[in-house]
C-alpha positions in Angstrom: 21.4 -36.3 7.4 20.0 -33.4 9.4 16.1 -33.1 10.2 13.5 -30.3 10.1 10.7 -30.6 13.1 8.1 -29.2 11.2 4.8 -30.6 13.3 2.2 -27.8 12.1 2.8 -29.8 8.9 1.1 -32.8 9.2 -2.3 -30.5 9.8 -2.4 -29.9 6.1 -1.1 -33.3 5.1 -4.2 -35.0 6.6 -6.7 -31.5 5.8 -6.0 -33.0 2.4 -6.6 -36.3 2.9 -10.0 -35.1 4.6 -11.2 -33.2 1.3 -14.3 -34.8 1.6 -15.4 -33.6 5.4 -14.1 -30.2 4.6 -16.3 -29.7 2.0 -19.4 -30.7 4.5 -18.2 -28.5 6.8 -18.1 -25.1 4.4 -16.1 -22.6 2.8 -13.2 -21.2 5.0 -13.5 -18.0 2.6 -17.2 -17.7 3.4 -16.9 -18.7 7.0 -13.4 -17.1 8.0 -14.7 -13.2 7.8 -18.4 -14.1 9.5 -16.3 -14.9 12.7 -14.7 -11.8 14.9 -11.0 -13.5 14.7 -9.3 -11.7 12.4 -5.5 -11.9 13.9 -6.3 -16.4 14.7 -7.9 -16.4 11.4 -4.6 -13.8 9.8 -7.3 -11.9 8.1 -5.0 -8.5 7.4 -7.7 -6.3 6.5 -11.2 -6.2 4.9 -12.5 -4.6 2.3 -16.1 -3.7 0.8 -15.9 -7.0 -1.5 -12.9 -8.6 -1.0 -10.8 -9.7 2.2 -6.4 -9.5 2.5 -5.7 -13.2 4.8 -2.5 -14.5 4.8 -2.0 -18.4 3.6 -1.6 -20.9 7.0 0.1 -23.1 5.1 2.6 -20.8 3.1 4.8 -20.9 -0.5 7.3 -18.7 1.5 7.0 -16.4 4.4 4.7 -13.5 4.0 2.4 -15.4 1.2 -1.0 -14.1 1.0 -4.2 -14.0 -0.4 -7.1 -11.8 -1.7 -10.2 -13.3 -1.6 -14.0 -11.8 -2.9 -16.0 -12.3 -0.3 -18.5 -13.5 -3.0 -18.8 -17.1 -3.2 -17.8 -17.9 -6.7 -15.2 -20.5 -8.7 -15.5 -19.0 -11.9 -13.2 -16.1 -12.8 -15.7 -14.3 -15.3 -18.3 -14.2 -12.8 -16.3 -11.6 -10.9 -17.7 -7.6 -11.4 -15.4 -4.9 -12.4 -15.5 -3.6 -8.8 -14.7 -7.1 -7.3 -11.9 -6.7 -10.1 -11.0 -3.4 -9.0 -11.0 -4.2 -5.5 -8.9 -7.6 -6.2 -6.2 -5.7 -8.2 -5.9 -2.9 -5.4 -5.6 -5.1 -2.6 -2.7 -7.3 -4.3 -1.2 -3.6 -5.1 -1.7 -2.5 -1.3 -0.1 -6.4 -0.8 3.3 -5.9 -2.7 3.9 -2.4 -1.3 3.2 -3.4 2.2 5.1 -6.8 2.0 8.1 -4.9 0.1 8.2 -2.7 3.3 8.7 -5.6 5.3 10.5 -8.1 4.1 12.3 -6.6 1.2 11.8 -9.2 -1.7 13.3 -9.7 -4.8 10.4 -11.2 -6.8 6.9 -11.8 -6.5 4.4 -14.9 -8.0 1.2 -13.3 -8.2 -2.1 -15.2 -9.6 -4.5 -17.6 -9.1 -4.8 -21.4 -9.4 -8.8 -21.8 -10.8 -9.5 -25.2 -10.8 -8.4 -28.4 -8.9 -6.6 -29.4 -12.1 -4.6 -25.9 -12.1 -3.1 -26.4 -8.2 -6.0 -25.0 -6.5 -6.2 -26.4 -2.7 -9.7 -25.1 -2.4 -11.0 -25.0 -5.6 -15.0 -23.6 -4.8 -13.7 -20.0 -4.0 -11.4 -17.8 -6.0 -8.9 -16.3 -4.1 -5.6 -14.2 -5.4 -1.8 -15.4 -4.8 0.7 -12.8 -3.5 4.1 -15.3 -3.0 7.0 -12.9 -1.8 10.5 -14.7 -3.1 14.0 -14.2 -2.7 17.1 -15.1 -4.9 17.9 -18.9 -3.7 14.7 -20.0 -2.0 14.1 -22.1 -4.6 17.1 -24.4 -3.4 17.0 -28.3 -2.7 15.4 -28.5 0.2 11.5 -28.3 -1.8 12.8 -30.3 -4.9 14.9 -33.4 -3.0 13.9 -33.3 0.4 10.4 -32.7 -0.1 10.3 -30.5 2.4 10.0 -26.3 2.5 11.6 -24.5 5.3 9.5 -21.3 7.0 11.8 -19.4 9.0 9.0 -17.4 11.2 5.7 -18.1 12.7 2.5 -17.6 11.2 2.0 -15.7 13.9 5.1 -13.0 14.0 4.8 -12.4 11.1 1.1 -11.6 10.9 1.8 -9.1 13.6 4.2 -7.2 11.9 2.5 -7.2 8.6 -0.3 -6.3 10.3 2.1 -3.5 11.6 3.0 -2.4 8.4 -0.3 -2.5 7.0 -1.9 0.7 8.1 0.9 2.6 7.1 1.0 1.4 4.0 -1.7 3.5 0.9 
């Protein structure tokens, strides 16, 4: 049998067995744009009400998120220009994401609620998932395991990249 080294894995392993002294230690939504690290923190770009951050531990490469900058759980408390804002940065998302990497799909949506998948559950926050035909192959459903073929890192820079040319 062949093996992955995947080490940057076991960080979110045991960041959710560590729920409990995360939520003592704040929001990364609330906390992540206060700080002036946007490329460490892969904060793409920030808007009036909402922030573009790619996910550290990703669906697929490229996977990223809109997040209000409002703290808030509940969906309904959103205003139609966090709404607005939302839906245009997940538009801006695609396009710029299409440029790059040339998917043939998208997931798009949100997980509200522990119950419904979410991994932090106290601030809404916007999937954008790029896919391509066959990444859904054995590797995730057998071995448990999901392969990322490029850094965090490379790939934030070139989105990044692509980002300001993209309307």
């Amino acid at each position: 049998m062949d093996e992955i080294f995947a080490p940057w894995r076991m960080q979110y392993i045991l960041s959710n067995s560590e729920n409990e002294d995360k939520a003592a230690e704040g929001c990364i939504f609330c906390n992540f744009p206060k700080l002036d690290e946007d490329e460490k923190r892969l904060i793409v770009e920030r808007g009036k009400l909402c922030f573009v951050i790619m996910n550290a531990y990703p669906y697929n490469p490229g996977h990223m998120m809109v997040v209000p900058y409002r703290h808030t759980a509940d969906f309904t408390s959103l205003t139609p220009e966090e709404l607005a804002e939302t839906a245009a940065l997940v538009q801006k998302s695609v396009r710029a994401l299409t440029a790059l990497m040339q998917p043939h799909g998208f997931n798009i949506g949100m997980n509200i609620g522990r119950v419904a998948g979410a991994g932090i559950d106290q601030h809404l926050h916007t999937h954008i998932v790029p896919r391509w035909n066959g990444d859904t192959n054995f590797m995730p459903v057998i071995g448990e395991t999901r392969v990322v073929s490029e850094s965090l890192e490379s790939t934030y820079k070139r989105l990044a990249a692509v980002w300001k040319r993209t309307a």
